[in-house]
Structure formats: structure tokens, C-alpha cells
C-alpha positions as CSV (number, residue, x, y, z in Angstrom):
1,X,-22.9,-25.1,-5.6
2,X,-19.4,-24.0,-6.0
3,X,-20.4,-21.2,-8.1
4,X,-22.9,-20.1,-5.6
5,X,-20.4,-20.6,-2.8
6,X,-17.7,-18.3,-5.1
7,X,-20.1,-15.2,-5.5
8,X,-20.6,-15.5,-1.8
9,X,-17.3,-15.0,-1.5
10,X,-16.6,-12.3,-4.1
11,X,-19.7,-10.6,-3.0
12,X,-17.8,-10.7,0.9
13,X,-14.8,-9.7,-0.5
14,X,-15.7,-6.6,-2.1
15,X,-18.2,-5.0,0.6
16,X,-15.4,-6.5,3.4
17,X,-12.8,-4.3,1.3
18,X,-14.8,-1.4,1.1
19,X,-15.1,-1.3,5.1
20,X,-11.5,-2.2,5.4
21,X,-11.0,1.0,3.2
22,X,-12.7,2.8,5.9
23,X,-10.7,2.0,8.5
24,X,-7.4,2.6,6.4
25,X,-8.6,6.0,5.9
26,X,-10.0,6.6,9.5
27,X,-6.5,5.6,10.8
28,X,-4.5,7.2,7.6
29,X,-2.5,9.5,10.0
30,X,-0.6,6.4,11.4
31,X,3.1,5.3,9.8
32,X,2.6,3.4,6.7
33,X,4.6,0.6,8.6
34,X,1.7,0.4,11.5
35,X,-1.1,1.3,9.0
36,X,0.3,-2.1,7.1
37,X,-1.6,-4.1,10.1
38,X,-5.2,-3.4,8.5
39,X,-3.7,-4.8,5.3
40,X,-2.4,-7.5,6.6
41,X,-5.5,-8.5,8.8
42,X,-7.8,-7.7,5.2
43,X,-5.7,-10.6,3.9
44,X,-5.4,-13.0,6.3
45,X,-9.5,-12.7,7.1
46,X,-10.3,-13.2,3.0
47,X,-7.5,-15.9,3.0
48,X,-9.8,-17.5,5.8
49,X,-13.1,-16.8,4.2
50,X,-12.3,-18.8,1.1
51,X,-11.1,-21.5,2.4
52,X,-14.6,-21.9,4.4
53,X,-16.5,-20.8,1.6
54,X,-14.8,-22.8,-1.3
55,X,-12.4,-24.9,0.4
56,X,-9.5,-22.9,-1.5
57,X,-6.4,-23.1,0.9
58,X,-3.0,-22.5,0.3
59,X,0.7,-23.3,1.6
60,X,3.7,-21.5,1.5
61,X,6.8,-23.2,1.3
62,X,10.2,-21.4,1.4
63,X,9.2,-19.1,3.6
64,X,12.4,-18.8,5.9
65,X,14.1,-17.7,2.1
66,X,12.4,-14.0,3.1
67,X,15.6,-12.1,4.3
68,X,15.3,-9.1,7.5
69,X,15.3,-6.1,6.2
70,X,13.6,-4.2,3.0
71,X,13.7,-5.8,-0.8
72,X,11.9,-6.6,-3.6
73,X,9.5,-9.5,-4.1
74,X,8.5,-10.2,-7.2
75,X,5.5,-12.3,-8.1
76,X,4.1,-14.5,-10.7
77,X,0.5,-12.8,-12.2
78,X,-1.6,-14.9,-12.8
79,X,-4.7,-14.8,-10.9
80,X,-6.8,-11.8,-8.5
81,X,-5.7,-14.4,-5.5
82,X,-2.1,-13.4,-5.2
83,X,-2.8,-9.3,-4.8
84,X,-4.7,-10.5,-1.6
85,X,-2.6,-13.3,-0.3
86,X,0.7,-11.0,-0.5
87,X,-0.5,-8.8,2.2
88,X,-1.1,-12.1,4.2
89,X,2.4,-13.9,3.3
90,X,5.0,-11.3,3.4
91,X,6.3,-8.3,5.5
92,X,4.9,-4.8,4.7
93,X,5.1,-3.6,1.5
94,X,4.8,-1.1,-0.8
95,X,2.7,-2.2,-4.4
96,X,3.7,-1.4,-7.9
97,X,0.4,-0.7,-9.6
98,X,-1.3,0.6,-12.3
99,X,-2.4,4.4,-11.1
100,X,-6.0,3.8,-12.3
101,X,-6.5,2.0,-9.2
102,X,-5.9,5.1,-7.3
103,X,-9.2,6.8,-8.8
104,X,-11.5,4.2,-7.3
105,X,-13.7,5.7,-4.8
106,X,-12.7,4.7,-0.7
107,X,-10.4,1.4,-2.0
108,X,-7.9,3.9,-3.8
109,X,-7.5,6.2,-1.5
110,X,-7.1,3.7,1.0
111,X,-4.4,2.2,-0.9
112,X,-3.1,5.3,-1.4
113,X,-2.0,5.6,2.4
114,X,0.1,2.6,2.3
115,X,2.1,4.4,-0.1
116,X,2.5,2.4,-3.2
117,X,3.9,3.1,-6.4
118,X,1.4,4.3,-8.8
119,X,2.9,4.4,-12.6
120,X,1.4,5.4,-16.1
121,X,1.6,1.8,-17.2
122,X,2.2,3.6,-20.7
123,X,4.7,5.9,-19.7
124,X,7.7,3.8,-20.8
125,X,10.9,4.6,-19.6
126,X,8.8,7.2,-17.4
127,X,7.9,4.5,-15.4
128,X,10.8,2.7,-14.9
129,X,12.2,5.8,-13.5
130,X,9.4,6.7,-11.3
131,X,9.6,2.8,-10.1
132,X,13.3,3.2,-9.1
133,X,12.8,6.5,-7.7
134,X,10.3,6.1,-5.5
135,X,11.1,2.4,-4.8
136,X,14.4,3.7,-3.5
137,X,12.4,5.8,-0.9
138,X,9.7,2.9,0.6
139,X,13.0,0.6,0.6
140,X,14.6,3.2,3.0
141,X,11.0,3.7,5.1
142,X,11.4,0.0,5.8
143,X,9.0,-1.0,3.5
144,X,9.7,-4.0,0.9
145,X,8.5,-3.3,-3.0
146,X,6.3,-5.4,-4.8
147,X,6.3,-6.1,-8.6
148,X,4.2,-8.0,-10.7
149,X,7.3,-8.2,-13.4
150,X,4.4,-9.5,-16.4
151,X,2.5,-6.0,-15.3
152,X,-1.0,-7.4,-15.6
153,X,-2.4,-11.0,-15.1
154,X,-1.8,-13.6,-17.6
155,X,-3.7,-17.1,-18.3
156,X,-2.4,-20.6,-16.9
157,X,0.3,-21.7,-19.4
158,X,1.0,-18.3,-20.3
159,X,4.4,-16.0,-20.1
160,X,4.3,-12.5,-20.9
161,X,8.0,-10.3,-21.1
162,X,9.2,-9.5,-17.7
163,X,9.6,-5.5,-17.2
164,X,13.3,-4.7,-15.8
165,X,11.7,-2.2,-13.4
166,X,12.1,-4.3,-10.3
167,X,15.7,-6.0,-10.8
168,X,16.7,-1.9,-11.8
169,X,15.2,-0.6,-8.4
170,X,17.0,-3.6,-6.5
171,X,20.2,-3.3,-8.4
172,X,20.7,0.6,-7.7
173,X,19.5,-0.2,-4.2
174,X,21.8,-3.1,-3.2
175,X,19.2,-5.0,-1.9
176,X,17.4,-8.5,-2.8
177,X,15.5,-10.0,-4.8
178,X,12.7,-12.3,-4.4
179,X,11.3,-14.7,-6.7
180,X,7.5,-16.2,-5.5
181,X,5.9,-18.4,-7.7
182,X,2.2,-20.1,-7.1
183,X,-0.1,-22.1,-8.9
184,X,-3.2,-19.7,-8.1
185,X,-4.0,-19.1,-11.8
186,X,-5.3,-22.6,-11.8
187,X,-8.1,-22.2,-9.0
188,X,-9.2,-18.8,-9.3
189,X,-9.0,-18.5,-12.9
190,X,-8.1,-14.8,-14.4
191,X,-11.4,-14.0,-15.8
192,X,-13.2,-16.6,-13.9
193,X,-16.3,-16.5,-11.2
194,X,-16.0,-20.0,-9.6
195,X,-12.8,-20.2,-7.1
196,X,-11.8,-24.3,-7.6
197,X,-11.8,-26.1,-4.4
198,X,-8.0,-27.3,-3.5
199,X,-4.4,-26.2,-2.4
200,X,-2.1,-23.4,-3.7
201,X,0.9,-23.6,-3.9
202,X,3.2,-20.5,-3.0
203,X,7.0,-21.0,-3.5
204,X,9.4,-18.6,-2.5
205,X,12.5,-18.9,-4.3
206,X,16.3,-18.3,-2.3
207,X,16.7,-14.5,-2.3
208,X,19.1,-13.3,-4.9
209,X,22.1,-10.5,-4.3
210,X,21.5,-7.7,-6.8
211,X,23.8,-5.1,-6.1
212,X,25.9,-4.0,-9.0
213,X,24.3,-6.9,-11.1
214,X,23.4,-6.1,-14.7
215,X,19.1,-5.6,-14.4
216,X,18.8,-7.7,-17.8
217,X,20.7,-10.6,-16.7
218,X,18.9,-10.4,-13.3
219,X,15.4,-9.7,-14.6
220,X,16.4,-12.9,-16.4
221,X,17.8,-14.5,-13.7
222,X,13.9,-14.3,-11.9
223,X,12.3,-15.0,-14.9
224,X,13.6,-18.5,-15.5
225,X,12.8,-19.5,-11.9
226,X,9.7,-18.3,-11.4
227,X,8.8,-20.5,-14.5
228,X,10.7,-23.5,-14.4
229,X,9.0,-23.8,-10.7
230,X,5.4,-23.2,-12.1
231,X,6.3,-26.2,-14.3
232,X,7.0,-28.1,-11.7
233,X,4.0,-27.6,-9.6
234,X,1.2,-30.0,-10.1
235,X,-2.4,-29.1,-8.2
236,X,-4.9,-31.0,-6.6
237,X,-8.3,-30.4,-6.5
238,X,-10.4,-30.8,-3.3
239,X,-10.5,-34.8,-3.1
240,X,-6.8,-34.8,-3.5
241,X,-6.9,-35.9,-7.4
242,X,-4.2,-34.7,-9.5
243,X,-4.9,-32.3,-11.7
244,X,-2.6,-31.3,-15.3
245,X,0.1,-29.0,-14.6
246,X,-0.9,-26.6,-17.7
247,X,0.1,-26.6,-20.9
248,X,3.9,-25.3,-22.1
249,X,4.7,-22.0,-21.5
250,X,4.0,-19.5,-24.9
251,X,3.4,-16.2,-25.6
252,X,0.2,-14.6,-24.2
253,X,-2.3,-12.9,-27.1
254,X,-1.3,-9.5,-25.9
């Protein structure tokens, strides 16, 4: 039943996006700011749908730690749940992403009106500059900066190294950084159909000064945060049993 219940819900998901894409597109003239609304309205109605379709809800704790003004959030990767729930939890915001996503028929140029970052995930050094470059400008616009610092979803118990692109922008730009950490990874697996019936867990860290802080030893900073939480969040599935926290941390098979 739950697996019939999750395609349901991915089957939703994607033809709900694809109208949702419409409506970006149809209202593309507007101020990326204003535009922001459909996002935020596409997460907050999936959000909905899968709690009443697989009883998947979530929490958010720490959310007075999100400061006024424009900075960078940066997010644990771990699952498809968080690129959703973001657009649902925080203020507008522009997305780091891979520029692939841009070539998708309707969704990508939909997403291209909210103005995110679009980077050669290959490009190296490239990318970090384009990040910091063009972060700089959405921070300015008003717009916070998203960064998934692993750069692509990794399995439950899994790290991968954090890129430096995020704590760069937010060092040159004097802003903030903040950390979010969630156990998502354990209910809507990676690679996974069936969406787990239970609670997620969002945690957003204390916001943390970067301006003139050394990236590395901020990107570090993040890092151990966002992981020592993770360890310390325990799930329950939907009759309230406890379920294992995951097993230690190690390298993903990248």
C-alpha cells in the first residue's frame, strides 16, 4: 500500500510541477522576488500532498536562527525531499544547480526565471567563480543563495567533501551562513520509490558571521555541524517506533 500510495504521489508531483512550470513562465515578466510566490505555493502544496498520501510530515526547529536580510543556506543532500521543502521553509532564494536542469523542457525554463545559479559542475575553479560572481548579484536583488555543499545527493550514513563555493560567496559578501540539517535521507530514500511514513526532522543551525573569515575554516566550520546534528537525530516511523540513526559517517563510493 505504501508503495502504491508513493507513486501516487510522485506521479502528482511531477504533472503538478509541470503546470506549476506554466504558471512561472506565464507570469515570467514579474520580479524574481514576487515570481518566488509560485515557488513557494509549489512547495508548501507537495509538502501537503505527502503528508496525506504517505503520512510523511516534517518539523522545523530553529527556525527563528534565519536572520532578515539575504545569505546563504546551506543544506545537507541527501534525499529529492529537501529541493522541494526549501522553497516551503525559507525566504526566496536563488539555487545553485547543476546547468543540465536548465535543458529540461517547461521545468527548466521555469526555473530559469527565478534566477538561479547554473554551473558546469565540471568546470572546477570555473564554477566556484561563476558561484561567487553571480551569488554576489542575487545576494544584492534580495534574494538568499542556496548550496548543496556535497553537490549531488548522497546515501544515509554517507559524507561526501564539502565544495568551498558557498562559504567563498558568503565570505566576499559579508553575509551569513546557514547550516540546515534533516533526516529526509531516511524516508524518501535517494534512489528509492516508496516515501516512509513518519517525521523529518529539519534543523537550522545558529547563523554564522562570514565576513573576512578564511572559506576553508568556514566551509569547515558548516561541515562539522551539519553532521554532528545528523548524528544526533533519531527518526520515527509512522507508529512513533524508533528507528536506527544510520550508520557512522564514511566516505561515499564516488
Amino acid at each position: 500500500m505504501q508503495l502504491l500510495r508513493s507513486i501516487l504521489f510522485t506521479t502528482a508531483l511531477f504533472a503538478g510541477t509541470l503546470l506549476y512550470a506554466v504558471v512561472v513562465l506565464l507570469f515570467g515578466w514579474l520580479p524574481s522576488l514576487k515570481l518566488y510566490a509560485i515557488a513557494r505555493s509549489w512547495g508548501r502544496v507537495y509538502m501537503w500532498l505527502l503528508a496525506k498520501l504517505c503520512s510523511l510530515t516534517y518539523t522545523v526547529e530553529g527556525a527563528e536562527n534565519i536572520p532578515p536580510g539575504a545569505h546563504v543556506s546551506m543544506w545537507k543532500h541527501s534525499s529529492a525531499w529537501e529541493t522541494i521543502a526549501q522553497a516551503a521553509v525559507f525566504p526566496p532564494q536563488a539555487w545553485v544547480l547543476k546547468r543540465e536542469l536548465m535543458w529540461i523542457p517547461l521545468v527548466g525554463w521555469a526555473v530559469k526565471c527565478l534566477k538561479p545559479i547554473a554551473i558546469n559542475r565540471k568546470a572546477g575553479a570555473t564554477a566556484v567563480t561563476q558561484v561567487v560572481e553571480q551569488g554576489r548579484q542575487r545576494l544584492q536583488e534580495g534574494l538568499w543563495v542556496l548550496i548543496f555543499p556535497e553537490g549531488t545527493r548522497v546515501a544515509v550514513g554517507e559524507t561526501r567533501k564539502y565544495g568551498v563555493s558557498g562559504a567563498l560567496l558568503a565570505s566576499k559578501a559579508g553575509c551569513k551562513v546557514v547550516p540546515v540539517a534533516h533526516n529526509a535521507g531516511y524516508f524518501w530514500p535517494r534512489r528509492g520509490w516508496v516515501k516512509k511514513p513518519g517525521n523529518i526532522r529539519v534543523i537550522i543551525g545558529p547563523p554564522i558571521d562570514a565576513a573576512g573569515r578564511d572559506p576553508r575554516e568556514l566551509n569547515e566550520e558548516v561541515r562539522a555541524w551539519i553532521e554532528k546534528k545528523l548524528a544526533t537525530i533519531t527518526p520515527t516511523n509512522g507508529n512513533g517506533v524508533t528507528e536506527p540513526s544510520g550508520a557512522p559517517l564514511r566516505p561515499a563510493n564516488h
